[in-house]
PDB file as gemmi writes it, atoms N, CA and C in Angstrom:
CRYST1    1.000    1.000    1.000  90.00  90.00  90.00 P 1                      
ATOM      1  N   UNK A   1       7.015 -20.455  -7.995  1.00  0.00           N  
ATOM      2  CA  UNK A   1       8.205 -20.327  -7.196  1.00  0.00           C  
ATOM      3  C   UNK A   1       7.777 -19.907  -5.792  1.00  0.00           C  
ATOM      4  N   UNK A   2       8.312 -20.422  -4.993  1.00  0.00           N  
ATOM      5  CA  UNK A   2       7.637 -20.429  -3.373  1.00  0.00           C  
ATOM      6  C   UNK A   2       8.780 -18.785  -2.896  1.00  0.00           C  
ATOM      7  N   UNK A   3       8.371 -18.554  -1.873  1.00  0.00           N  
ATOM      8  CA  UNK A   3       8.484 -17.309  -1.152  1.00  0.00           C  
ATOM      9  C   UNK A   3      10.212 -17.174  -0.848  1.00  0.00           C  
ATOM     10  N   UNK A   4      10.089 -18.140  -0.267  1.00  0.00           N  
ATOM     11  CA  UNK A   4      11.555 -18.825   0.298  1.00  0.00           C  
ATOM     12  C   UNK A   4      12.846 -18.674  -0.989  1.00  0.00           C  
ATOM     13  N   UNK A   5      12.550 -19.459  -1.907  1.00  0.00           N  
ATOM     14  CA  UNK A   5      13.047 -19.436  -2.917  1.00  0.00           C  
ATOM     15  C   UNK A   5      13.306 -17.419  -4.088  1.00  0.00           C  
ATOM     16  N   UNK A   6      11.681 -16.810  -4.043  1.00  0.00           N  
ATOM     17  CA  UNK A   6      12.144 -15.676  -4.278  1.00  0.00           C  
ATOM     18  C   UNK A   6      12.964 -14.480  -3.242  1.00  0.00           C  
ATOM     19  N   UNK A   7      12.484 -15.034  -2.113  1.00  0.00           N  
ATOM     20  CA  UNK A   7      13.756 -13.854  -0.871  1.00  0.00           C  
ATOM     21  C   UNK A   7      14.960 -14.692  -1.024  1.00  0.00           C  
ATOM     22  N   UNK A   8      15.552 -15.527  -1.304  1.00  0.00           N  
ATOM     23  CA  UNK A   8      16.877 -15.830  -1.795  1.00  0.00           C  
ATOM     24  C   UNK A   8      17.306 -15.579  -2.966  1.00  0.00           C  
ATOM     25  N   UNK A   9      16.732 -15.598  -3.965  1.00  0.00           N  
ATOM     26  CA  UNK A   9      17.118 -14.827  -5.288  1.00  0.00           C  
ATOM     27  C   UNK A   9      17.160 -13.437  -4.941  1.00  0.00           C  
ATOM     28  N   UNK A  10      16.150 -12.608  -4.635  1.00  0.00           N  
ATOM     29  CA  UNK A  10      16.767 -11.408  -4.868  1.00  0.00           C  
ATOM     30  C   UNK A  10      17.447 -11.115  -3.951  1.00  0.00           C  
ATOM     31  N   UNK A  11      17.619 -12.093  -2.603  1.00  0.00           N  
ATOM     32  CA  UNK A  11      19.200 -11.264  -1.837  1.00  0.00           C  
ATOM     33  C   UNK A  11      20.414 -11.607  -2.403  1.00  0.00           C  
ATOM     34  N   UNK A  12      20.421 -13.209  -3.295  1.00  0.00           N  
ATOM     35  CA  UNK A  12      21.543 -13.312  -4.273  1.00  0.00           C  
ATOM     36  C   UNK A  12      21.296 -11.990  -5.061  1.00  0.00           C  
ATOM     37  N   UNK A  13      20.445 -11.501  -5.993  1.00  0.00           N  
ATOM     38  CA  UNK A  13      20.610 -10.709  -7.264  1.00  0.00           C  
ATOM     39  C   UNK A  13      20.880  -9.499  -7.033  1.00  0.00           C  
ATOM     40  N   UNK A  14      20.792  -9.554  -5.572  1.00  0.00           N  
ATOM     41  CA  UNK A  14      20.558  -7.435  -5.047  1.00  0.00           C  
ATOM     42  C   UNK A  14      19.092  -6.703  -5.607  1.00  0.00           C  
ATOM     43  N   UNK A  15      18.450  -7.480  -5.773  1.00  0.00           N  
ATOM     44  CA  UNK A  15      16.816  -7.146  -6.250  1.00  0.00           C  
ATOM     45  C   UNK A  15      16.262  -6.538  -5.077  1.00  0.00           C  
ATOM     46  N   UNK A  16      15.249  -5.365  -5.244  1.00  0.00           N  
ATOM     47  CA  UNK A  16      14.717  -4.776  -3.879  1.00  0.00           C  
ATOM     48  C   UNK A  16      13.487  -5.691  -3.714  1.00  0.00           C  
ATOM     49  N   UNK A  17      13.273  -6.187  -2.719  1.00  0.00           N  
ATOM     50  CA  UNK A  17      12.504  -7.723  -2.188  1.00  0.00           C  
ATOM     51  C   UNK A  17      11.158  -6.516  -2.415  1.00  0.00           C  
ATOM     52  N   UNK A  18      10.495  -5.609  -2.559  1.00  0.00           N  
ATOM     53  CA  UNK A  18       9.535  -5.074  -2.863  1.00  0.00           C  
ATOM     54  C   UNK A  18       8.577  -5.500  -4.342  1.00  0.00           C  
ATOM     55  N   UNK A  19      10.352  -5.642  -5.289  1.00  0.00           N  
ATOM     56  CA  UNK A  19       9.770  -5.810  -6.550  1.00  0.00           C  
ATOM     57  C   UNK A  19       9.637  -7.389  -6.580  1.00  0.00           C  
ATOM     58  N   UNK A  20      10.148  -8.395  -6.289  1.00  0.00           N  
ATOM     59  CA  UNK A  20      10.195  -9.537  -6.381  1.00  0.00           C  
ATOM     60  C   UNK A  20       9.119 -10.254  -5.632  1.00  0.00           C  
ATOM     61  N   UNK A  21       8.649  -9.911  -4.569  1.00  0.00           N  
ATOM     62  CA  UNK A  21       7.810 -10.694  -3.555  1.00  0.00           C  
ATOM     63  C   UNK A  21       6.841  -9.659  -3.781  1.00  0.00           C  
ATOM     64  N   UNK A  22       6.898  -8.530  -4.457  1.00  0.00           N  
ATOM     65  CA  UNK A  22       5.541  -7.887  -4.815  1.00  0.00           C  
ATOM     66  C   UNK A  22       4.719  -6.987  -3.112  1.00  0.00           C  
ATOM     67  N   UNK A  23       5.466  -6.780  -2.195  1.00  0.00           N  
ATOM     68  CA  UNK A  23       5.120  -6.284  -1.487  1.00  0.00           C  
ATOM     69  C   UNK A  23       4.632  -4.728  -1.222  1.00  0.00           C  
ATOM     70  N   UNK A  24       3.662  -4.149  -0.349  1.00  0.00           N  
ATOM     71  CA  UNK A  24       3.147  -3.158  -0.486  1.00  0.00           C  
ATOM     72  C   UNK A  24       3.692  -2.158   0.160  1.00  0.00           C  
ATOM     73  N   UNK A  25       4.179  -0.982  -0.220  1.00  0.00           N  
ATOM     74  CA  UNK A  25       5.033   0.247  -0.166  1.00  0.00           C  
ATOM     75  C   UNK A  25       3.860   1.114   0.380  1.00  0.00           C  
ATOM     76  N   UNK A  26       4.321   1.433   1.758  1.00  0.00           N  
ATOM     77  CA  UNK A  26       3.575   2.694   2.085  1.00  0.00           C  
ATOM     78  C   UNK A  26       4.356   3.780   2.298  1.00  0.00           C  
ATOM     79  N   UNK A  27       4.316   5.170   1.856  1.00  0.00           N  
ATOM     80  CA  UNK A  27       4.923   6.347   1.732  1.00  0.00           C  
ATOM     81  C   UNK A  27       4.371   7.214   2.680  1.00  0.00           C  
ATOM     82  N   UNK A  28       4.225   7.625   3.718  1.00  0.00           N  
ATOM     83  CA  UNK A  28       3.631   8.490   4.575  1.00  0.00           C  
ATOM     84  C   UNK A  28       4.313   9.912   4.415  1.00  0.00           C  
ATOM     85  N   UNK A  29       3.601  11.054   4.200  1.00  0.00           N  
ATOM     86  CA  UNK A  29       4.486  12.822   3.847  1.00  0.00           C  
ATOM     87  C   UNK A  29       3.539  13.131   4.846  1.00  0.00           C  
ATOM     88  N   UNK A  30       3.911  13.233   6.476  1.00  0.00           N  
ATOM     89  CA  UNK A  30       3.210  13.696   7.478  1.00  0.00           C  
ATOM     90  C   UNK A  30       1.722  13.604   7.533  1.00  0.00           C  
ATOM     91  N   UNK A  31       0.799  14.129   8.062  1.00  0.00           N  
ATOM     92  CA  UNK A  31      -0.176  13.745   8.548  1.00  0.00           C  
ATOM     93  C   UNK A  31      -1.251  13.808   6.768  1.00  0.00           C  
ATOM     94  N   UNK A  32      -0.756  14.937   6.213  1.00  0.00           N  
ATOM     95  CA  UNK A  32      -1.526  15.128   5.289  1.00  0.00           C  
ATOM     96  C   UNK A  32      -1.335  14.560   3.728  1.00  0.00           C  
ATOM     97  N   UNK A  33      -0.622  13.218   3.272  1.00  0.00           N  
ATOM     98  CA  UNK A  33      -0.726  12.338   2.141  1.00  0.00           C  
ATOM     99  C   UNK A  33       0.153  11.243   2.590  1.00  0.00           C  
ATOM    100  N   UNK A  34      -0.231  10.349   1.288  1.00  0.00           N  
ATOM    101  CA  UNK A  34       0.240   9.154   1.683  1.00  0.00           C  
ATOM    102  C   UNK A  34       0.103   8.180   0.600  1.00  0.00           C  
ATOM    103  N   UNK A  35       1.548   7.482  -0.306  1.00  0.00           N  
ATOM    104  CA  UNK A  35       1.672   6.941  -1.537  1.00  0.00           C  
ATOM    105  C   UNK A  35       1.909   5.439  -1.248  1.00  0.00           C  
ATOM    106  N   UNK A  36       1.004   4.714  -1.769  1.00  0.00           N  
ATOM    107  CA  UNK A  36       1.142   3.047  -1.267  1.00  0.00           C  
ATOM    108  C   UNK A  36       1.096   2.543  -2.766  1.00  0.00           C  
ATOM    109  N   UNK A  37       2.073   1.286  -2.777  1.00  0.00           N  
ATOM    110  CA  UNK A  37       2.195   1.012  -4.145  1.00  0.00           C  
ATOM    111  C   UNK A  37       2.397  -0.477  -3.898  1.00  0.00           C  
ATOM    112  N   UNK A  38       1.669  -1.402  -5.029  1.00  0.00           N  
ATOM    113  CA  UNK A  38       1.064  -2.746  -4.921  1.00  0.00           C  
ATOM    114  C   UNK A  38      -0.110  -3.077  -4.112  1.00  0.00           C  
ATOM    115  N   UNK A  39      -0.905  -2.640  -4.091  1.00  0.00           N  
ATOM    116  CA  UNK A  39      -1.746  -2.719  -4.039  1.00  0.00           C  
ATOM    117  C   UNK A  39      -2.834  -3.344  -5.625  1.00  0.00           C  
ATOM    118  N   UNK A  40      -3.968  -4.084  -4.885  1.00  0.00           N  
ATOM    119  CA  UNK A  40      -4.279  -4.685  -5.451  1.00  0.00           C  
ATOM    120  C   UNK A  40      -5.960  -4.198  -5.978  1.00  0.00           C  
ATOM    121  N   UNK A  41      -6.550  -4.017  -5.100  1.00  0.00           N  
ATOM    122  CA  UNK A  41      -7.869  -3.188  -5.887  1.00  0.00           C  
ATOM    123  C   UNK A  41      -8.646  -2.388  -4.324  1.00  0.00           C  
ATOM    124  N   UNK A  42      -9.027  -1.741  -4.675  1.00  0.00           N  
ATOM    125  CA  UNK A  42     -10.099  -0.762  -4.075  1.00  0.00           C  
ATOM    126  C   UNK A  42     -11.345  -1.223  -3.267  1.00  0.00           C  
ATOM    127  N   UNK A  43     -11.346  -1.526  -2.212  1.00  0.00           N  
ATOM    128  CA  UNK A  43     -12.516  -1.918  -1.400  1.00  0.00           C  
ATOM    129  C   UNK A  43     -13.662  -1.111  -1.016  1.00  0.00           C  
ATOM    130  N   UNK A  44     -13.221  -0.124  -0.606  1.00  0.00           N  
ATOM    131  CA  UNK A  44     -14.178   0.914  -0.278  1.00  0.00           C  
ATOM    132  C   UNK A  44     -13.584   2.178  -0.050  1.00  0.00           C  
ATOM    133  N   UNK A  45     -13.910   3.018  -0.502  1.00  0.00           N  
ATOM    134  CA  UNK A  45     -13.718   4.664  -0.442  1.00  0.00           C  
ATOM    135  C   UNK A  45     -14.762   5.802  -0.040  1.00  0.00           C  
ATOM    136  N   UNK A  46     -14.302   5.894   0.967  1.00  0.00           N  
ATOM    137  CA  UNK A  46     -15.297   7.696   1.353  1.00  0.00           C  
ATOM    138  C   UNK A  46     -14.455   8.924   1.830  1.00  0.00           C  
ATOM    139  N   UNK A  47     -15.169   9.918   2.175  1.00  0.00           N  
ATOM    140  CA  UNK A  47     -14.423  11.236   2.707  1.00  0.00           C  
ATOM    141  C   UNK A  47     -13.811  10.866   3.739  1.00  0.00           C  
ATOM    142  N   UNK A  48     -13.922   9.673   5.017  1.00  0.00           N  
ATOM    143  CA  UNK A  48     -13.428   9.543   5.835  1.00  0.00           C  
ATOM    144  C   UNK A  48     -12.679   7.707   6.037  1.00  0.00           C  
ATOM    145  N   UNK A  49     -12.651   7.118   5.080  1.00  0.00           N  
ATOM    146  CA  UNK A  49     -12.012   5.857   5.123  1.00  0.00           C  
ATOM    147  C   UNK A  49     -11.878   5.348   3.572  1.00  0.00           C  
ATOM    148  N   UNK A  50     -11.090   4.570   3.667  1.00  0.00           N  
ATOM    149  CA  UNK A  50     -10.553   4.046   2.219  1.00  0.00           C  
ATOM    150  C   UNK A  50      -9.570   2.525   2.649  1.00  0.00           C  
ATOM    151  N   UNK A  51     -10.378   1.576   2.089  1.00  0.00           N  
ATOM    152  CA  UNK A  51      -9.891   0.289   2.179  1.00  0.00           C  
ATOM    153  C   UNK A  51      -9.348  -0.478   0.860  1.00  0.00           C  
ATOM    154  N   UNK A  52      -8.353  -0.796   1.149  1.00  0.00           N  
ATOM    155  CA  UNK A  52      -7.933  -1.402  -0.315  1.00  0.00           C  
ATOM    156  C   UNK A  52      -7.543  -3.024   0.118  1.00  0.00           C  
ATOM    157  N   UNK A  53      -7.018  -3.632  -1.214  1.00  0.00           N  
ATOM    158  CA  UNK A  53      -6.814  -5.225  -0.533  1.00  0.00           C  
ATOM    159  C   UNK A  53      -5.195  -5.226  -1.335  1.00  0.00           C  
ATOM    160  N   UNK A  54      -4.513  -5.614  -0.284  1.00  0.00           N  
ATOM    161  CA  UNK A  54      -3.115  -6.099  -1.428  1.00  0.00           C  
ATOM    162  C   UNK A  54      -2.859  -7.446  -1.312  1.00  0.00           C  
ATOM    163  N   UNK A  55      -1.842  -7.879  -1.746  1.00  0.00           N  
ATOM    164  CA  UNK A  55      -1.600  -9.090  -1.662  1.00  0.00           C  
ATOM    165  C   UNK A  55      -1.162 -10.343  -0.276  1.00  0.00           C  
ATOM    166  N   UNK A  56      -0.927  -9.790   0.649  1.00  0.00           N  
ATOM    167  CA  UNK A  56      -0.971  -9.755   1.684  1.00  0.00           C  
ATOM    168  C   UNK A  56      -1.916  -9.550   2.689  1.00  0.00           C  
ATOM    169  N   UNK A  57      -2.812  -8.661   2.084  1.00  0.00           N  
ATOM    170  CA  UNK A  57      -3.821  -8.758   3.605  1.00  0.00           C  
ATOM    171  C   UNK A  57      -4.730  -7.034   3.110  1.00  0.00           C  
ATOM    172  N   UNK A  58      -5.233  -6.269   4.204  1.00  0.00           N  
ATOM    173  CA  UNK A  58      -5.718  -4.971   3.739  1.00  0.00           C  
ATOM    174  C   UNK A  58      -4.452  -3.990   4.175  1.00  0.00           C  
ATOM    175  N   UNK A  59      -4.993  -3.063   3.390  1.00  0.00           N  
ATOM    176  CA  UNK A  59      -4.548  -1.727   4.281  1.00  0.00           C  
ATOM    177  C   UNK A  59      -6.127  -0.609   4.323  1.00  0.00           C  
ATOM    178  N   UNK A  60      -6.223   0.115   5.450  1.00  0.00           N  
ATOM    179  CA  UNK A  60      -7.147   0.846   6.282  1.00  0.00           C  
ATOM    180  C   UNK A  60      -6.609   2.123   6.620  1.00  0.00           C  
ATOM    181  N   UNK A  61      -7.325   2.953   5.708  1.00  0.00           N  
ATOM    182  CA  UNK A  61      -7.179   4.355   5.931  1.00  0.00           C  
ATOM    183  C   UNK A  61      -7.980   5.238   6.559  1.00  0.00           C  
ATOM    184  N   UNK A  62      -7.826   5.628   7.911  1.00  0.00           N  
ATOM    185  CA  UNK A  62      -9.006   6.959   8.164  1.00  0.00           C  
ATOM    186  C   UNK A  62      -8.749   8.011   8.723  1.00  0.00           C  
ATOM    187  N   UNK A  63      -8.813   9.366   7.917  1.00  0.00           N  
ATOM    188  CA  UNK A  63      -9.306  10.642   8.185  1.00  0.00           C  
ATOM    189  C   UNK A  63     -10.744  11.599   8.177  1.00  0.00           C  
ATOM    190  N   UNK A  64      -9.854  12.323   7.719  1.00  0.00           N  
ATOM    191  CA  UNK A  64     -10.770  13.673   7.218  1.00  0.00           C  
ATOM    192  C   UNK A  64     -11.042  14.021   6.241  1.00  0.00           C  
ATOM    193  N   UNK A  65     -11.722  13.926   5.103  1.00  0.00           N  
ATOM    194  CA  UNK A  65     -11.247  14.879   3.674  1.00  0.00           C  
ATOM    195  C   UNK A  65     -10.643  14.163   2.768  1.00  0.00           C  
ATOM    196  N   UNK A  66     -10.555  12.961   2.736  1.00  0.00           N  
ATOM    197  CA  UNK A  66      -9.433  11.951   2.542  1.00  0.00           C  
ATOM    198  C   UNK A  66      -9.841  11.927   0.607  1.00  0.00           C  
ATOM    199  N   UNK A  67      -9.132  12.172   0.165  1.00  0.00           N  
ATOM    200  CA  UNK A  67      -9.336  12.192  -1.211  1.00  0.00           C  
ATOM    201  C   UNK A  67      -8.022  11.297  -2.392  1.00  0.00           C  
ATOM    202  N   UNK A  68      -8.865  10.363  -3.127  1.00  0.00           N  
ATOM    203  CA  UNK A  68      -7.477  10.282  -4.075  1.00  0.00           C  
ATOM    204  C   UNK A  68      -6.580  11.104  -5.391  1.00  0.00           C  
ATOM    205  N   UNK A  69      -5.797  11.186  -4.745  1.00  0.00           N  
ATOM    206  CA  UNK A  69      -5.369  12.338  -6.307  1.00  0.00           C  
ATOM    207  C   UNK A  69      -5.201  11.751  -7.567  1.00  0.00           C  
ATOM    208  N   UNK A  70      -4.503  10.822  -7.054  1.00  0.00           N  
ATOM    209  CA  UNK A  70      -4.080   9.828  -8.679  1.00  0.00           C  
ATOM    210  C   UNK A  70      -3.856   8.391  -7.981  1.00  0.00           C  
ATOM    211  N   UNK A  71      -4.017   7.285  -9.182  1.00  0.00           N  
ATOM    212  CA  UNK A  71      -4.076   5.916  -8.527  1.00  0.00           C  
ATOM    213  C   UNK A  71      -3.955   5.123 -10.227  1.00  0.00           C  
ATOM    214  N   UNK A  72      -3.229   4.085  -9.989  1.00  0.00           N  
ATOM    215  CA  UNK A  72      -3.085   3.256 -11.768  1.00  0.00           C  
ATOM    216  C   UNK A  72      -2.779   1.411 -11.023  1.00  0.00           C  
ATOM    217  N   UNK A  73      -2.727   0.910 -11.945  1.00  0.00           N  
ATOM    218  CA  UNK A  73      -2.364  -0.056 -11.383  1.00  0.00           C  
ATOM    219  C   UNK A  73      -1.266  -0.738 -10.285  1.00  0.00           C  
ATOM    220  N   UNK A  74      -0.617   0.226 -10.181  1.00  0.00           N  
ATOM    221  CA  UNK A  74       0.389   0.330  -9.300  1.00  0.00           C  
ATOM    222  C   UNK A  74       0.665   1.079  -7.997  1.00  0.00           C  
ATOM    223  N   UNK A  75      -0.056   1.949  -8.499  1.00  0.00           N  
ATOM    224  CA  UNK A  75      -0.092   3.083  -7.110  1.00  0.00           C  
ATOM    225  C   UNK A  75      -0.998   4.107  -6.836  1.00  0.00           C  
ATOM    226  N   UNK A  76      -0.971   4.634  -5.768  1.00  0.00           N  
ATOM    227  CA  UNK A  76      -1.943   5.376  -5.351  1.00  0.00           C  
ATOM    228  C   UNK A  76      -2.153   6.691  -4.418  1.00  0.00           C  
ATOM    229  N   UNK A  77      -2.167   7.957  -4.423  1.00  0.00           N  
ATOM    230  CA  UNK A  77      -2.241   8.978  -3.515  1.00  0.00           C  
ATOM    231  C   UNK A  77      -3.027   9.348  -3.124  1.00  0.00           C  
ATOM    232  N   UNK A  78      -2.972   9.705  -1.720  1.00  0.00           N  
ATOM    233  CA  UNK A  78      -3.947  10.226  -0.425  1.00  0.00           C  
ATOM    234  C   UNK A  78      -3.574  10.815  -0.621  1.00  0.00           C  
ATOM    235  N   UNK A  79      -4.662  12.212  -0.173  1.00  0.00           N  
ATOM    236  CA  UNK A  79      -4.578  13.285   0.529  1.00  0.00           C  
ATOM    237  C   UNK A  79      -5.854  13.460   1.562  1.00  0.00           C  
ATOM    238  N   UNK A  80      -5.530  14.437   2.500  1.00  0.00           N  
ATOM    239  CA  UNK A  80      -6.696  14.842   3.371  1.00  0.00           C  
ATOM    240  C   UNK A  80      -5.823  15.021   4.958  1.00  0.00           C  
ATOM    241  N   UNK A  81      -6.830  14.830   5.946  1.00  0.00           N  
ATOM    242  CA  UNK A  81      -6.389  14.243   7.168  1.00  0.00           C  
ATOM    243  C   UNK A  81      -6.381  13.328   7.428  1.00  0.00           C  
ATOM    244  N   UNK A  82      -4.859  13.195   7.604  1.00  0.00           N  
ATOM    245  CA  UNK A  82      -4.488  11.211   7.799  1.00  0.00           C  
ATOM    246  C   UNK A  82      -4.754  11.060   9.149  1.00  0.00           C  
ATOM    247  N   UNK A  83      -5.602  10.573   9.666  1.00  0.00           N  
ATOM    248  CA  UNK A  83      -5.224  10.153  11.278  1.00  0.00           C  
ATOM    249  C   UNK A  83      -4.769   8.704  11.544  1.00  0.00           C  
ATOM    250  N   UNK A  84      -4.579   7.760  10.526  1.00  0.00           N  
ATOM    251  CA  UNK A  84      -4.639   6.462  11.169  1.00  0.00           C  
ATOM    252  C   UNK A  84      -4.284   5.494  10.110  1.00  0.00           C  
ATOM    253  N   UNK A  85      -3.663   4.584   9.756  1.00  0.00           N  
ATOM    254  CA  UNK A  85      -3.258   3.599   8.846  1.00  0.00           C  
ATOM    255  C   UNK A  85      -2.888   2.164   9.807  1.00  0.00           C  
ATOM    256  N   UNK A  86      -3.687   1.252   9.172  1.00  0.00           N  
ATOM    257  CA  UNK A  86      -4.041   0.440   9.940  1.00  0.00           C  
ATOM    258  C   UNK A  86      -3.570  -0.985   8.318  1.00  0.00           C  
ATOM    259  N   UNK A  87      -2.696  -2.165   9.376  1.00  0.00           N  
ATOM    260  CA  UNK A  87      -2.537  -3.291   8.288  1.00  0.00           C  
ATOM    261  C   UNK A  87      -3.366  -4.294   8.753  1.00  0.00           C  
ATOM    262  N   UNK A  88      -4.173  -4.551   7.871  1.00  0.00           N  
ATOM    263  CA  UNK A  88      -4.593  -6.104   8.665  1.00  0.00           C  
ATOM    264  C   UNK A  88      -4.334  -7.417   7.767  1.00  0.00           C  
ATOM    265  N   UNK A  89      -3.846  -8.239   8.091  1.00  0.00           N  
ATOM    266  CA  UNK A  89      -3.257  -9.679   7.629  1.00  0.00           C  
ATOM    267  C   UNK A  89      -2.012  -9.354   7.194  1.00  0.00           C  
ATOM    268  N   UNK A  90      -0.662  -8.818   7.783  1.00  0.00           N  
ATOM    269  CA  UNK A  90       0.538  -8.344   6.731  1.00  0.00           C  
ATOM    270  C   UNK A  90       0.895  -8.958   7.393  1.00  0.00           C  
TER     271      UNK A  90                                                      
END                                                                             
């Protein structure tokens, strides 16, 4: 089913276009965490950057301290010093 076709169903169905087109949810709680959900796998992780790939393109994380608390197939939490969140291909 093409793109077009699912953003018209769920604005017919009242579906949140997140769950249907599978798009990636970023949650920012001020400088210090940050909950992104759909995401797709783990690129690289250190104390000061954390790259993941979603379906769409990356997302680019860099602080300080940057640690994951919890993460499942669906989602994922930062903590540390956030300085910077960066999309590339969205």
């Amino acid at each position: 089913m093409g793109r077009r076709v699912r953003m018209a169903a769920a604005e017919a169905l009242k579906l949140p276009r997140d769950v249907v087109l599978g798009e990636t949810l970023i949650f920012i709680e001020g400088s210090r965490s940050l909950v992104i959900e759909n995401y797709r796998s783990i690129l690289f992780y250190g104390d000061d950057r954390l790259k993941l790939l979603t379906k769409t393109g990356r997302v680019n994380v860099e602080g300080k301290g940057l640690k994951i608390e919890y993460y499942d197939e669906e989602s994922m939490k930062v903590t540390g010093n956030i300085r910077r969140v960066e999309l590339e291909g969205v």
